[in-house]
ZAMARGU-4260 file (C-alpha; in steps of 0.2 Angstrom, whole numbers, plus 5000, padded with zeros to 4 digits):
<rodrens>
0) 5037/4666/4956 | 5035/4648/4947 | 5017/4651/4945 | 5018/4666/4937 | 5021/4653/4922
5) 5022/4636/4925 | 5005/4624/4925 | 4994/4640/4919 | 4986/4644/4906 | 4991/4660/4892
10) 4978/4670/4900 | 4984/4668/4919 | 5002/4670/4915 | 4999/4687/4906 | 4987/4691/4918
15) 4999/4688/4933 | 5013/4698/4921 | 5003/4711/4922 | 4999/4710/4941 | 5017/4713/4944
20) 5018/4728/4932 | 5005/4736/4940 | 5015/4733/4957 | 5034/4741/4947 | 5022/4756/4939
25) 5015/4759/4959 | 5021/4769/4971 | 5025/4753/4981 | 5040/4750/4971 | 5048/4765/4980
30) 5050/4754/4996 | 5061/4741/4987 | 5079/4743/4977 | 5081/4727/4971 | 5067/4716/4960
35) 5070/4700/4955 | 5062/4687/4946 | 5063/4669/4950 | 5060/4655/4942 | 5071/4642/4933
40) 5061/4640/4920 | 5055/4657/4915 | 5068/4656/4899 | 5065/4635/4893 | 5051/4635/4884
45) 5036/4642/4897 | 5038/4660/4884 | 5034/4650/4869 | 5018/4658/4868 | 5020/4674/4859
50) 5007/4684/4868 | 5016/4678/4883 | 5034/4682/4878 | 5027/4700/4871 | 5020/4703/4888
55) 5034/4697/4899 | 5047/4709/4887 | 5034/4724/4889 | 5037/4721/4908 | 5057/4719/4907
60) 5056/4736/4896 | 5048/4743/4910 | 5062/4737/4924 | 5074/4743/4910 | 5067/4759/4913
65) 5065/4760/4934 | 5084/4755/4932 | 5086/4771/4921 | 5081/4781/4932 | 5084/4777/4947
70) 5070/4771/4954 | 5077/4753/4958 | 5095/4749/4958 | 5095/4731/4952 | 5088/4716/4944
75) 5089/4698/4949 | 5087/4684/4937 | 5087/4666/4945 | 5088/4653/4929 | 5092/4635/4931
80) 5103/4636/4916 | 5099/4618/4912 | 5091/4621/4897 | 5098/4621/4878 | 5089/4635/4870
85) 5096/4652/4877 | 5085/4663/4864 | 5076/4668/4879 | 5086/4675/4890 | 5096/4682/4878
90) 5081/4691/4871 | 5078/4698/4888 | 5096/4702/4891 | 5096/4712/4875 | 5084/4724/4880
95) 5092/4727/4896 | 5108/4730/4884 | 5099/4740/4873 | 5093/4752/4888 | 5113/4752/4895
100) 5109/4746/4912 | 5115/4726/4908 | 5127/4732/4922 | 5112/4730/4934 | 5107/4714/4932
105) 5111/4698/4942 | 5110/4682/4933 | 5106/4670/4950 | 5111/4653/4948 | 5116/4637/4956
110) 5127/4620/4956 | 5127/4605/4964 | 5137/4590/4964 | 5121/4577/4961 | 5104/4580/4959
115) 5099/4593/4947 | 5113/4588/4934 | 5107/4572/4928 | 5112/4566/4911 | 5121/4580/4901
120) 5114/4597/4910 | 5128/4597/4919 | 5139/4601/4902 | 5121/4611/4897 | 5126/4622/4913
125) 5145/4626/4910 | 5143/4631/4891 | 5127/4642/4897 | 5137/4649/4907 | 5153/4655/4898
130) 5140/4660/4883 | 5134/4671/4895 | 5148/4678/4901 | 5156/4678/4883 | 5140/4688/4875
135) 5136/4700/4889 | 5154/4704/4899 | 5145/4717/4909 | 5131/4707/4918 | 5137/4698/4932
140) 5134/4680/4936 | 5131/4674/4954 | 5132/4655/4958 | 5126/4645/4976 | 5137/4631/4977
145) 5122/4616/4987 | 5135/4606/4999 | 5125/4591/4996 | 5131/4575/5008 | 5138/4569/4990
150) 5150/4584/4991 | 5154/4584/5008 | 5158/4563/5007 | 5170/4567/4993 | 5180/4583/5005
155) 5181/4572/5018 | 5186/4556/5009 | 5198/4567/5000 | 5190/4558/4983 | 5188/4575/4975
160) 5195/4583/4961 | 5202/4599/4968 | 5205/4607/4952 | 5189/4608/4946 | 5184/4615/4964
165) 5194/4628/4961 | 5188/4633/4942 | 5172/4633/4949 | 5174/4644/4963 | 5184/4656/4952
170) 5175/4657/4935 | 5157/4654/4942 | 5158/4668/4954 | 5152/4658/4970 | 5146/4668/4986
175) 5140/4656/4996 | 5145/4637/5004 | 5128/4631/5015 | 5132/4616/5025 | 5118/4606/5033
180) 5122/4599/5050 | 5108/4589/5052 | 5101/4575/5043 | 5085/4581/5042 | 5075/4569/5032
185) 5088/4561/5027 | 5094/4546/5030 | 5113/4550/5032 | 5121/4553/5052 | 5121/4571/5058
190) 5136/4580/5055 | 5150/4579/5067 | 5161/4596/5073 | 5175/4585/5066 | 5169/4582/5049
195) 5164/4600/5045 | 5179/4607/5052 | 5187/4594/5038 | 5175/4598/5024 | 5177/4620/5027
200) 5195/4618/5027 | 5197/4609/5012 | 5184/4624/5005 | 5194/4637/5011 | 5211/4630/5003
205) 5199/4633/4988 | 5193/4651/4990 | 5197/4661/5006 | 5183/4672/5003 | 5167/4662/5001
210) 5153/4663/5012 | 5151/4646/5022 | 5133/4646/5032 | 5130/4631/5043 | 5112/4625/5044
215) 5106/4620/5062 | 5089/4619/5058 | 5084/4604/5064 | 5097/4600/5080 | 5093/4583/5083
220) 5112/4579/5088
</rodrens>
């Protein structure tokens, strides 16, 4: 997770790399066919530190391996994408390349219409993206669309731009639409039948496959 290497120092993040090798090279690992590692900014810059980056690839060789043979039968990688030095990953994706089992893995990312693309990232994002896809054809990319009430506003006040909707859905590989009913926190009205019967219509004219989840978490209609 994040604090594997984020706010740590070099000694805790190889020692909580290690902690998680010890778990793959155990007979635990035989209860679970998918490992995945999340963190957005495992790739930016938190491997700069060369014991650290040595240690994490030691652990990648070793999933590289369990994919091999059979042991597990994927590997998730959830990456923000939002940042522009890609040497990381890329590094990381090589060795699952050099192992033939790219196939296996799963780059897990995500996009939203405000909030995390601020300034440039959301440009950073796109070319990451078909860099990705362009250097290693094999590995697949997975993409949550966030229905934000930014996005939902510009569905229902048909304000939009359908097209790009639509090369997103296709080129970005998008499984899954989550639409929050209620406010929650926010300060924004709970959403009506009405509107989200709008907003997934106008999804679905976009991609007829796409999950669309509806979050009732809070009910306070």
């Amino acid at each position: 997770n994040r604090s594997l290497i984020k706010n740590s120092s070099t000694d805790d993040k190889i020692e909580r790399i290690q902690f998680v090798k010890n778990f793959i090279q155990s007979n635990s690992i035989q209860d679970y066919n998918i490992v995945g590692l999340i963190g957005g900014e495992f790739f930016d810059t938190q491997l700069s530190t060369s014991d650290v980056y040595e240690n994490f690839c030691s652990l990648i060789e070793l999933l590289s391996q369990k994919l091999k043979n059979g042991t597990i039968d994927q590997v998730w990688l959830a990456t923000a994408l939002m940042y522009e030095n890609l040497d990381y990953l890329k590094a990381v994706l090589d060795i699952f390349l050099v192992h033939n089992c790219i196939d296996k893995v799963l780059i897990c990312t995500s996009y939203d219409t405000r909030g995390r693309f601020f300034a440039n990232k959301e440009q950073v994002w796109k070319n990451n993206m078909k860099i990705l896809k362009s250097m290693f054809p094999q590995i697949k990319l997975h993409t949550e669309m966030i229905v934000t009430q930014d996005l939902v506003d510009k569905v229902i006040n048909d304000d939009f731009d359908i097209e790009t909707i639509v090369n997103r859905l296709k080129e970005n590989n998008v499984k899954l639409v989550e639409i929050q009913r209620s406010r929650g926190y926010s300060q924004r009205k709970s959403l009506t039948i009405e509107k989200i019967e709008r907003a997934i219509k106008a999804i679905r004219e976009v991609n007829k496959d796409v999950i669309i989840m509806i979050d009732n978490c809070y009910g306070d209609f």
